[in-house]
C-alpha positions as semicolon CSV with decimal commas, in nm:
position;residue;x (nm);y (nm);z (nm)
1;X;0,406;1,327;0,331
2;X;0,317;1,113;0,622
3;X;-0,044;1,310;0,628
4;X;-0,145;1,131;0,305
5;X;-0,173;0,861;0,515
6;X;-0,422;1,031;0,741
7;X;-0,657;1,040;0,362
8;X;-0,586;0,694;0,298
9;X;-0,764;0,602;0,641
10;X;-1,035;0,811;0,550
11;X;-1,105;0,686;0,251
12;X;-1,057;0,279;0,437
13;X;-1,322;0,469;0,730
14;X;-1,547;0,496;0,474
15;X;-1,587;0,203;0,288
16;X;-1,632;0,020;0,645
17;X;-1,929;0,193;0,684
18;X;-2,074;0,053;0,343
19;X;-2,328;-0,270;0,389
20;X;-2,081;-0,379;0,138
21;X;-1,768;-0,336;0,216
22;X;-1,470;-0,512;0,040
23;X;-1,305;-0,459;0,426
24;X;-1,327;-0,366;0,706
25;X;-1,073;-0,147;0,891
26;X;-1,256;-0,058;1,243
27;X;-0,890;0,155;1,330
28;X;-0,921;0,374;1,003
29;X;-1,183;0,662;1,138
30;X;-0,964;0,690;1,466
31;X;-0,676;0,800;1,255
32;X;-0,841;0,985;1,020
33;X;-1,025;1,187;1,352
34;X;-0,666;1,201;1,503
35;X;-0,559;1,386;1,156
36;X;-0,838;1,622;1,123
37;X;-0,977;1,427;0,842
38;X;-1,327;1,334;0,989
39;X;-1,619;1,412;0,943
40;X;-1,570;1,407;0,597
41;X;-1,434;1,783;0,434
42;X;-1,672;1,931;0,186
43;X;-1,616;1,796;-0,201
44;X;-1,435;2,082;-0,372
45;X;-1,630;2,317;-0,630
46;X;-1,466;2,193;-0,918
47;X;-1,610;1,922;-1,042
48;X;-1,305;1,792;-1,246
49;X;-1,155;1,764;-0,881
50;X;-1,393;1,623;-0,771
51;X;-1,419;1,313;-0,988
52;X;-1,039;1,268;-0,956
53;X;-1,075;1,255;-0,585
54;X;-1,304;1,028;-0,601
55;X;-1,123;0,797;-0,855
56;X;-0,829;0,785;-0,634
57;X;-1,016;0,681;-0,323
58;X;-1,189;0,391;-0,558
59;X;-0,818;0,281;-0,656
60;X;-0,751;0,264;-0,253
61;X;-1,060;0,070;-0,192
62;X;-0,934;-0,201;-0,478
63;X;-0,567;-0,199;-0,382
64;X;-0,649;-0,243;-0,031
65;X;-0,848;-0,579;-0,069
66;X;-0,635;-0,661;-0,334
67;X;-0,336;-0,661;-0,120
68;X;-0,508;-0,825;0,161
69;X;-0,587;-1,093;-0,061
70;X;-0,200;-1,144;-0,158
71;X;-0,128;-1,111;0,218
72;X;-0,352;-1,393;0,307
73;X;-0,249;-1,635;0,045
74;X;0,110;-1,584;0,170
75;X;0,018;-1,657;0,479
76;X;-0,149;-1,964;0,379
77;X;0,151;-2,081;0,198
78;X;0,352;-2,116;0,480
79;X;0,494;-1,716;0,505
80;X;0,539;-1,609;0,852
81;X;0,724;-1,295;0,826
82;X;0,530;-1,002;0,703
83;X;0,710;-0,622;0,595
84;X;0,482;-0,349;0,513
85;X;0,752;-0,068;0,367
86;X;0,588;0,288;0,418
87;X;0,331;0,175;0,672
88;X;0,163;0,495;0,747
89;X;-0,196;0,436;0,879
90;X;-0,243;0,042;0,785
91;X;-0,405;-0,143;1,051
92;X;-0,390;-0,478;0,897
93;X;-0,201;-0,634;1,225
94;X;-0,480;-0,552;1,404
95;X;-0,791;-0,629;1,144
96;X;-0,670;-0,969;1,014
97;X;-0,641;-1,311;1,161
98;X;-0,309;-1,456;1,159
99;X;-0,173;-1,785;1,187
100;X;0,033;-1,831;1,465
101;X;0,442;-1,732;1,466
102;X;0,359;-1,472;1,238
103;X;0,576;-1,142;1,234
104;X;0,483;-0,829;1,099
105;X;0,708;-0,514;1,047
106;X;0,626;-0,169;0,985
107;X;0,850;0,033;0,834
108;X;0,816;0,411;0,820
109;X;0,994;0,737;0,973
110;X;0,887;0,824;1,325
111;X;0,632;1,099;1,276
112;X;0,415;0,814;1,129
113;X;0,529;0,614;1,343
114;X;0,468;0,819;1,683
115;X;0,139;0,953;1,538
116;X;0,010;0,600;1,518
117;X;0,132;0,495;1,811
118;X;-0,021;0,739;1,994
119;X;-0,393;0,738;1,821
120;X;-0,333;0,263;1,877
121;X;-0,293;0,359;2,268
122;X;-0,620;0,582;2,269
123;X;-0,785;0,265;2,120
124;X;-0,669;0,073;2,334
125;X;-0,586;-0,188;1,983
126;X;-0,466;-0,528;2,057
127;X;-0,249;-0,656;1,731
128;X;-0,319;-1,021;1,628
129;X;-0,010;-1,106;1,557
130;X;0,412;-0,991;1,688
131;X;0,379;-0,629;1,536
132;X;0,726;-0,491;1,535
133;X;0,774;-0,154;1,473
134;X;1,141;-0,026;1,261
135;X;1,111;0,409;1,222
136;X;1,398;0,476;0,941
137;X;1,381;0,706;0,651
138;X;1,348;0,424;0,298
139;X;1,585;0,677;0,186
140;X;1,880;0,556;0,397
141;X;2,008;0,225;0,539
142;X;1,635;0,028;0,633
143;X;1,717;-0,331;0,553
144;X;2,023;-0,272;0,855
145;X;1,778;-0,156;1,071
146;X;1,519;-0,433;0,978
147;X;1,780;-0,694;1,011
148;X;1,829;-0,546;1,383
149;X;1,438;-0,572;1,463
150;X;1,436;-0,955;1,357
151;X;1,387;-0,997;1,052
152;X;1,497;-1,328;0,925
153;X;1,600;-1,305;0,565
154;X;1,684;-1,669;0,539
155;X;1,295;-1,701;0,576
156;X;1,036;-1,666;0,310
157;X;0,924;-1,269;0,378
158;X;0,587;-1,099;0,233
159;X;0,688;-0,766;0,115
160;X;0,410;-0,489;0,063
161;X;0,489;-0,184;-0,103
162;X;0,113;0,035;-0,143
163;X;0,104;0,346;-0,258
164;X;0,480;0,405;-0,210
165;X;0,651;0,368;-0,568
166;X;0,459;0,649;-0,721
167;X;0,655;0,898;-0,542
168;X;0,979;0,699;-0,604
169;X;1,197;0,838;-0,886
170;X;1,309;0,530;-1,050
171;X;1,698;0,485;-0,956
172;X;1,509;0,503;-0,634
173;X;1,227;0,218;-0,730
174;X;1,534;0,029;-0,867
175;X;1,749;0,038;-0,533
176;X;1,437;-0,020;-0,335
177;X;1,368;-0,378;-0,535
178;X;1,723;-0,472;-0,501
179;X;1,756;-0,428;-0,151
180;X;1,460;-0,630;-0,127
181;X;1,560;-0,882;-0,332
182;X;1,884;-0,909;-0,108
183;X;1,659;-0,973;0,207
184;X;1,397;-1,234;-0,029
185;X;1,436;-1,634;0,056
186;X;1,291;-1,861;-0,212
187;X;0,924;-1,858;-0,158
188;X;0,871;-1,498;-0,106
189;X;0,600;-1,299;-0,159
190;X;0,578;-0,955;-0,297
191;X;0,257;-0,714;-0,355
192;X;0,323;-0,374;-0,457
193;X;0,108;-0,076;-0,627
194;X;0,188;0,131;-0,911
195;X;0,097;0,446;-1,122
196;X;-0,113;0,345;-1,379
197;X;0,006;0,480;-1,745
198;X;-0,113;0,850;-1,752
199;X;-0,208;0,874;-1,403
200;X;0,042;1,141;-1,358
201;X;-0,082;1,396;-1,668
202;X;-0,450;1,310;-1,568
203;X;-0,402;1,396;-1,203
204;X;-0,102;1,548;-1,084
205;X;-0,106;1,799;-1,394
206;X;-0,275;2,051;-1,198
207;X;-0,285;1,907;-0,901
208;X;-0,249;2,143;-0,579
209;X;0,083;2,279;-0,451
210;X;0,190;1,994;-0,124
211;X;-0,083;1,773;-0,245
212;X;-0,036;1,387;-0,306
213;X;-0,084;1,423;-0,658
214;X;0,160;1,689;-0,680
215;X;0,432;1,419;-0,545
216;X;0,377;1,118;-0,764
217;X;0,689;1,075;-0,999
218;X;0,694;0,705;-1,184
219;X;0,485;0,551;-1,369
220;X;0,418;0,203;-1,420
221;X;0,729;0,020;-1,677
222;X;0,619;-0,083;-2,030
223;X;0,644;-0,436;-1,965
224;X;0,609;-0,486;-1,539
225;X;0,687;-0,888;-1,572
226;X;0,988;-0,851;-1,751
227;X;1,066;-0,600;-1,519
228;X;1,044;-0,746;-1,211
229;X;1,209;-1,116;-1,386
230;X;1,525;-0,869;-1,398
231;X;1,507;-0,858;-1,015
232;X;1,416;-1,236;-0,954
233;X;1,016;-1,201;-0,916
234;X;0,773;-1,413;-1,095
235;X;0,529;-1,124;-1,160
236;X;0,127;-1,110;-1,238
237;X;-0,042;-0,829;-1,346
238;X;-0,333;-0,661;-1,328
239;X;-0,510;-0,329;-1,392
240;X;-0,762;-0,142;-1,162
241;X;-1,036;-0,216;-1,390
242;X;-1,006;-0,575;-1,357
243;X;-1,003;-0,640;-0,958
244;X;-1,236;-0,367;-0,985
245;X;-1,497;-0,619;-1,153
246;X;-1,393;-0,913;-1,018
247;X;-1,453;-0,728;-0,680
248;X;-1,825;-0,658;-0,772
249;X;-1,697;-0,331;-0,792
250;X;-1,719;-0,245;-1,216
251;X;-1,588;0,067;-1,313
252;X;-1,845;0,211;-1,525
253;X;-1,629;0,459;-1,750
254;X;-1,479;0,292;-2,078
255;X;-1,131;0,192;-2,048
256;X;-0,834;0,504;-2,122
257;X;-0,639;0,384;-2,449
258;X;-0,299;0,386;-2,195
259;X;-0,489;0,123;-1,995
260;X;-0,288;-0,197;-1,955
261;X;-0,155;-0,464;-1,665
262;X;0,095;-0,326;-1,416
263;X;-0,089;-0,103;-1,160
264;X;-0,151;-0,372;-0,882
265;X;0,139;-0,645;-0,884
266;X;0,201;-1,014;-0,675
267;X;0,517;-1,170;-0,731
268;X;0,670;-1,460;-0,586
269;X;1,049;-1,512;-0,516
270;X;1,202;-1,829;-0,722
C-alpha cells in the first residue's frame, strides 16, 4: 500500500509548481520520479474517473496545509515531540522550520521506510529538525518500539494520522486512538484525516482492483467530537469544503446532502 504514497507526492509535486501554492514540498517530485509517478500519467478515458481523481488530489492539497497548520500551532504552543503514524512520502522534517529541541518520528514499515531513505540520500536532504525514524507494522506492537526510539510520553506529543484511518476497520481505528491516548501528556496535540460520509460508495464503488480507493474501509463517525471526548480529545471539526474556502481554494460544486464536520480533525489532550 506503501505506493499510494508515491501518488500522494505527486499530487504535493504538483501543487509546488502552482504560483499559488498552499505549500511547498521541494522533496515531493523526487519521490514521485523514484516511484515512476512523474511526468505526470495520462488522465484516464473515463471521465467519471477522471473527476474523482482529481477530487481526491484536491482533498490532499487541503489536508496537507491543513495539517501543517495544526503542526505549527503545536509547535508554537510549546510541543516538541512530533509522531507522524504512516509516514510514507511526507517531507515535512525537511520543508518546515522548527523550533529548536524538536523531535520528529516517522512511523511506517520498512519498504516505506528504505524507499525514502534511499530517494533523501540521492537528494542529498538535510532535516530541520532530530528526524527519527521507527519501521514497525501499526498492526503490531508500535508504541514499544516508539518508546525505544525516544519518545517521551510524559511530554506533550503532536500526533498526525493523514490519510491512514480510511483503510482502518474500526476495532482497528479504536485500538489505534487508545494506544495513542496511552502515550498523550496533557497538552497534546492530535490532527488526523477521515473519510468523508459517502466517500466510500462515491469512489471506491467501482474503484480498480489494488487501487487506493479499493482499500478505504471507515467512514467518518456520526458525531466525531463525541467520539473522540470518549478517548480524552477535545475535538474540532471541519469538512473539506470549508478549509477549502478559507484556503482561497472554493470548491465550486454544491455541497453532497451527507456533507457534514468530521473529515479533517485537531484535538487537543486535556
Amino acid at each position: 500500500m506503501w505506493a499510494t504514497a508515491v501518488g500522494v507526492a505527486r499530487v504535493r509535486a504538483l501543487e509546488t509548481e502552482r504560483e499559488d501554492a498552499l505549500f511547498r514540498d521541494p522533496l515531493a517530485r523526487a519521490f514521485a520520479a523514484a516511484g515512476g509517478l512523474w511526468p505526470s500519467s495520462p488522465p484516464p478515458g473515463d471521465e467519471a474517473a477522471r473527476r474523482r481523481r482529481l477530487a481526491v488530489s484536491f482533498s490532499i492539497v487541503i489536508r496537507t496545509k491543513f495539517l501543517d497548520d495544526l503542526v505549527r500551532q503545536a509547535s508554537a504552543s510549546g510541543v516538541r515531540q512530533v509522531v507522524l503514524l504512516g509516514a510514507g512520502m511526507d517531507s515535512r522534517a525537511f520543508r518546515m522550520d522548527w523550533p529548536e529541541g524538536t523531535r520528529l518520528f516517522e512511523v511506517d514499515t520498512c519498504a516505506p521506510l528504505d524507499f525514502k531513505a534511499s530517494v533523501l540520500r540521492q537528494e542529498r536532504a538535510v532535516a530541520r529538525c532530530e528526524r527519527i525514524t521507527v519501521a514497525v507494522d501499526l498492526r503490531e506492537d508500535w508504541p514499544s518500539a516508539l518508546a525505544a526510539a525516544g519518545h517521551d510520553p510524559a511530554a506533550p506529543t503532536v500526533w498526525i494520522a493523514e490519510g491512514l484511518l480510511i483503510y482502518l476497520p474500526e476495532d482497528a481505528v479504536e485500538t489505534l486512538l487508545a494506544r495513542i491516548g496511552a502515550r498523550s501528556a496533557a497538552g497534546s496535540r492530535m490532527g488526523l484525516t477521515l473519510g468523508s460520509r459517502g466517500v466510500i460508495d462515491r469512489f471506491g464503488a467501482d474503484a480498480a482492483p489494488g487501487s487506493a480507493a479499493s482499500l478505504w474501509v471507515s467512514e467518518t463517525p456520526d458525531d466525531p467530537v463525541a467520539w473522540l471526548a470518549g478517548h480524552g480529545w477535545e475535538a474540532t471539526c471541519h469538512t473539506l469544503r470549508e478549509r477549502a474556502a478559507a484556503y482561497g481554494r472554493p470548491i465550486g460544486t454544491p455541497p453532497r446532502r451527507e456533507e457534514r464536520p468530521g473529515g479533517l480533525i485537531s484535538a487537543v489532550r486535556r
